[in-house]
C-alpha positions as CSV (number, residue, x, y, z in Angstrom):
1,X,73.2,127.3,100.8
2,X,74.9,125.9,97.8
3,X,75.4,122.5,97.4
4,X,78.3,121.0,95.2
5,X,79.1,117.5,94.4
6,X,82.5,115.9,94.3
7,X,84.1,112.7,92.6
8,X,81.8,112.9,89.7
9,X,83.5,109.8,87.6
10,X,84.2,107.8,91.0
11,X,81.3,105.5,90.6
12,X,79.0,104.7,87.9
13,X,76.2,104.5,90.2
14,X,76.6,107.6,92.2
15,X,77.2,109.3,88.9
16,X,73.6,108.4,88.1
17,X,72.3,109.8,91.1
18,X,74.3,113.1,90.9
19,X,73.0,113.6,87.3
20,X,69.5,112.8,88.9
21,X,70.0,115.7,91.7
22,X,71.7,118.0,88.6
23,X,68.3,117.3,86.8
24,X,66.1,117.9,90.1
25,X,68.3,121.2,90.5
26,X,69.5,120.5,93.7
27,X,72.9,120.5,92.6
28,X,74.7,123.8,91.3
29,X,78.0,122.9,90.7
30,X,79.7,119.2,90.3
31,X,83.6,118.5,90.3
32,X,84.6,115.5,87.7
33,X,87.3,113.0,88.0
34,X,88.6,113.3,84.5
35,X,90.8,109.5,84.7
36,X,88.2,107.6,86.2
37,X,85.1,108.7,84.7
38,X,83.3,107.0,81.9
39,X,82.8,108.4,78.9
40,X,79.0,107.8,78.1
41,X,78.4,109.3,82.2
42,X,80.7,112.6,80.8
43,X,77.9,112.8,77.9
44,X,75.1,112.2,79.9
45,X,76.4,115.0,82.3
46,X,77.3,117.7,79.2
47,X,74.1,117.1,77.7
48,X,72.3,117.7,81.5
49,X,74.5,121.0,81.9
50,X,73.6,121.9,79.1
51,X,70.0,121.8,79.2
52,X,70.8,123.8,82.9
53,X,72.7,126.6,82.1
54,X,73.5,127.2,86.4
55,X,75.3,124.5,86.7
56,X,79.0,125.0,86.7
57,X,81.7,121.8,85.9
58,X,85.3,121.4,87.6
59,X,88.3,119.6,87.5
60,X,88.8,117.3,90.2
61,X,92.3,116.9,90.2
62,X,93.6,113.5,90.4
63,X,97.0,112.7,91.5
64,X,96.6,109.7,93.6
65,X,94.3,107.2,91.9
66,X,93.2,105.1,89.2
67,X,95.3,105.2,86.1
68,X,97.0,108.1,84.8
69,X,95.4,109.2,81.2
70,X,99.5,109.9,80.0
71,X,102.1,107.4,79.2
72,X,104.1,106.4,82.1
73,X,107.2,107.3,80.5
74,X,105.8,110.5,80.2
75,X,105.2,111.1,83.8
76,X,107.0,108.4,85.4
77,X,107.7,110.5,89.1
78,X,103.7,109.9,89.5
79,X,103.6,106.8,88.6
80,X,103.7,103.2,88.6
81,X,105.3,101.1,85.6
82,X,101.2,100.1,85.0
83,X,100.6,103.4,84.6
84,X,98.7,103.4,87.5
85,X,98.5,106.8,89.8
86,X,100.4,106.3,93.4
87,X,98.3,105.8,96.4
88,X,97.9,109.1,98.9
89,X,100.5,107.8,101.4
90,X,103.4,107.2,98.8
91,X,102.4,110.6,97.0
92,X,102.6,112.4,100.5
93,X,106.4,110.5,100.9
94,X,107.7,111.4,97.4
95,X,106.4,114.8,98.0
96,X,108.2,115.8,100.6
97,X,111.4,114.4,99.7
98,X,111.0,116.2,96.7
99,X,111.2,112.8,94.6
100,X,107.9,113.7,92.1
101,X,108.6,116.0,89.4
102,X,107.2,119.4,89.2
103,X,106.8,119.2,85.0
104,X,105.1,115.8,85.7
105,X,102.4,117.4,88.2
106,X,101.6,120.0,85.5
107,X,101.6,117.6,82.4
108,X,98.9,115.4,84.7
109,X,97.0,118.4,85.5
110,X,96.7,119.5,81.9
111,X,95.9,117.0,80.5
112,X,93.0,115.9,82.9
113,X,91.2,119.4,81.8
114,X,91.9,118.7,78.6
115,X,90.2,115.6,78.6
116,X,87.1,117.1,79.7
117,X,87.7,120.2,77.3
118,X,87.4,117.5,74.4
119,X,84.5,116.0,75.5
120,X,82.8,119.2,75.4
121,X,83.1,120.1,79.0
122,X,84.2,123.9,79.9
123,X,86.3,123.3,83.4
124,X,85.4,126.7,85.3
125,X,86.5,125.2,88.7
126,X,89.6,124.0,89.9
127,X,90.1,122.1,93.0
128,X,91.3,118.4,94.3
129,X,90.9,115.1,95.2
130,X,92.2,114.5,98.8
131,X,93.1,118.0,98.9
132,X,96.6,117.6,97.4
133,X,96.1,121.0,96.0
134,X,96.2,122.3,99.8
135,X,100.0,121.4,99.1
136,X,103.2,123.1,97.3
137,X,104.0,122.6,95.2
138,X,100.9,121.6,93.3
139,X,98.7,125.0,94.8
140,X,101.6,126.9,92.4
141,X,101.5,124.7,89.6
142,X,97.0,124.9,89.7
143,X,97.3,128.8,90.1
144,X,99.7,128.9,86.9
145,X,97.7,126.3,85.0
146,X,94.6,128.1,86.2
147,X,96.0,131.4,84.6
148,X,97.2,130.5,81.7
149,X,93.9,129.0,80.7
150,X,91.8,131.4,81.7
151,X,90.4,129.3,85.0
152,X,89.1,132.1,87.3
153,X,88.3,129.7,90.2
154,X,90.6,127.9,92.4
155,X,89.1,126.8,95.6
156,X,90.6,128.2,98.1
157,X,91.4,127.1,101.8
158,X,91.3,130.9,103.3
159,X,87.2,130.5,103.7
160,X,86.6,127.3,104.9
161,X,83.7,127.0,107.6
162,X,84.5,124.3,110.1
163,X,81.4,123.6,112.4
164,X,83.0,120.7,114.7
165,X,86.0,120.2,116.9
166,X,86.7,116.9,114.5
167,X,86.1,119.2,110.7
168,X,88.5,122.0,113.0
169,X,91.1,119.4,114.0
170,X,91.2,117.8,110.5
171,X,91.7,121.6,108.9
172,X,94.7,121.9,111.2
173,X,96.3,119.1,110.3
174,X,95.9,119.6,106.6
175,X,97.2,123.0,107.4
176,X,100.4,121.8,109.0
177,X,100.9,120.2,106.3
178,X,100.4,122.8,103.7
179,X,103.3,124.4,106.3
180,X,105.5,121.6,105.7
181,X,105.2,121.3,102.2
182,X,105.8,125.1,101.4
183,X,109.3,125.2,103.3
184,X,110.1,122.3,101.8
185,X,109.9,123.7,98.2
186,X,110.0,127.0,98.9
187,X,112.7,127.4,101.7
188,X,110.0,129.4,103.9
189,X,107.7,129.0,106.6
190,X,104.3,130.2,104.7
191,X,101.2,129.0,103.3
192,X,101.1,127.4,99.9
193,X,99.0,130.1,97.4
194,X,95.8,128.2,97.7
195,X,95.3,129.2,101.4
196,X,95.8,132.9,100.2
197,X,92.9,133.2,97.9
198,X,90.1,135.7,98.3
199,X,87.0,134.2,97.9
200,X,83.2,135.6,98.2
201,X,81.9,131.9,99.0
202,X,83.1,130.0,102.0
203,X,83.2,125.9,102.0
204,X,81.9,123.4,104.5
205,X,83.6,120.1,103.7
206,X,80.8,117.5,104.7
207,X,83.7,114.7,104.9
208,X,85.4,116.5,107.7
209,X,82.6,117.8,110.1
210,X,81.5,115.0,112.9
211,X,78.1,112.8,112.0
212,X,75.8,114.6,115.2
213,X,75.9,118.1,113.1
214,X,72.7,119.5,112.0
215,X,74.3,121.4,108.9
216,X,70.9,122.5,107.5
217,X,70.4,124.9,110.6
218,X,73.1,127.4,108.9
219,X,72.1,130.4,107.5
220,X,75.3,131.5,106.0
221,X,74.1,132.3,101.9
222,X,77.6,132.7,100.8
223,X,78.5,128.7,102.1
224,X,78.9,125.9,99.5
225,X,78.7,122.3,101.4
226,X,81.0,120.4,100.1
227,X,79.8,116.8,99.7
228,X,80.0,113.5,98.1
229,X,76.3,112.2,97.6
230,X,75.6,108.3,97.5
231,X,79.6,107.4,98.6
232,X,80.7,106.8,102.0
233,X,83.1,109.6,102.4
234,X,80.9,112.2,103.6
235,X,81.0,111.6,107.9
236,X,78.0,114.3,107.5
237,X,75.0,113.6,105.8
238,X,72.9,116.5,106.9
239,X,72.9,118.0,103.9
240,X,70.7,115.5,102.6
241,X,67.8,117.4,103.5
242,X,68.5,119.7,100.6
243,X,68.5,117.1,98.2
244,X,65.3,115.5,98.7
């Protein structure tokens, strides 16, 4: 099994330890938080992936926290007047009554890759912080972005693995909502595009599935555990017995 890290740039400390497991090669693919992460942990982590030529880098994308790295007049829909990104519950509310700009979701976007592009990171991955990307119409807007600069993976919804009734309740729900959001902006009952996408890996999200999981009993060689090592998001921490 493949293990990748997300919400590099989160924490300074746990983005010492995730360049520790990078380094240990226990790690083959890390997901960065281009706002929030510090410039001298982004060196550290170009000059570890480069030294490892497996590793792959992604954009986390970050609608919903910290501070946005535009002007706010530039983005002001996504925004508050310090510039600071709107929580997840006032996103999700704006969102559906269609109140954030579309133009404002891709400026955010692009600008977060480019970030890391001039910093000497090459983005190969796209997916999202809380999932918004489950959502329309930011899954449209990360599948244009993606194709016009030459981004060839989009993690995708279609292959996720859920192992417990809790991970299989939660992927319902985020499904309804990906429902919801697509006949809101695109006047039908559907799936937003990042549900549609073929993939050859499938995804365990170690947040979602319940604490009493043995994950490392899987013998699935196409599945990439989705995790979040050293914070306190991930509900399973079986995984940990790859990383030691």
């Amino acid at each position: 099994m493949i293990i990748h890290s997300d919400d590099f740039g989160y924490k300074n400390y746990t983005d010492n330890k995730i360049i520790q497991l990078i380094a240990k090669g226990n790690l083959k693919s890390v997901s960065v938080i281009s706002n929030m992460v510090e410039r001298k942990n982004l060196k550290r982590l170009v000059k570890m992936v480069n030294s490892s030529n497996n590793v792959k880098i992604g954009l986390h994308i970050n609608l919903i926290e910290g501070k946005s790295l535009y002007n706010n007049k530039y983005i002001p829909s996504l925004v508050d007047r310090k510039n600071n990104l709107l929580g997840l519950p006032k996103f999700f509310l704006k969102l559906v009554l269609k109140m954030i700009d579309e133009n404002h979701i891709e400026r955010e976007i692009n600008k977060q890759i480019t970030h890391l592009e001039d910093n000497g990171i090459k983005v190969t991955i796209l997916d999202s912080h809380e999932h918004v990307h489950a959502l329309s119409p930011i899954a449209e807007i990360v599948e244009k972005i993606a194709r016009e600069r030459g981004i060839k993976k989009i993690r995708s919804y279609k292959n996720v693995k859920n192992h417990t009734l809790i991970a299989k309740t939660k992927y319902g729900i985020l499904k309804i909502m990906g429902l919801i959001s697509h006949f809101i902006y695109k006047g039908k009952i559907d799936l937003p595009s990042s549900w549609k996408i073929d993939s050859l890996e499938n995804y365990s999200y170690m947040s979602w599935e319940g604490e009493d999981y043995d994950i490392s009993k899987l013998k699935d060689k196409a599945l990439i555990l989705v995790t979040h090592p050293y914070l306190p998001f991930d509900s399973n921490k079986s995984y940990f017995w790859f990383l030691v």
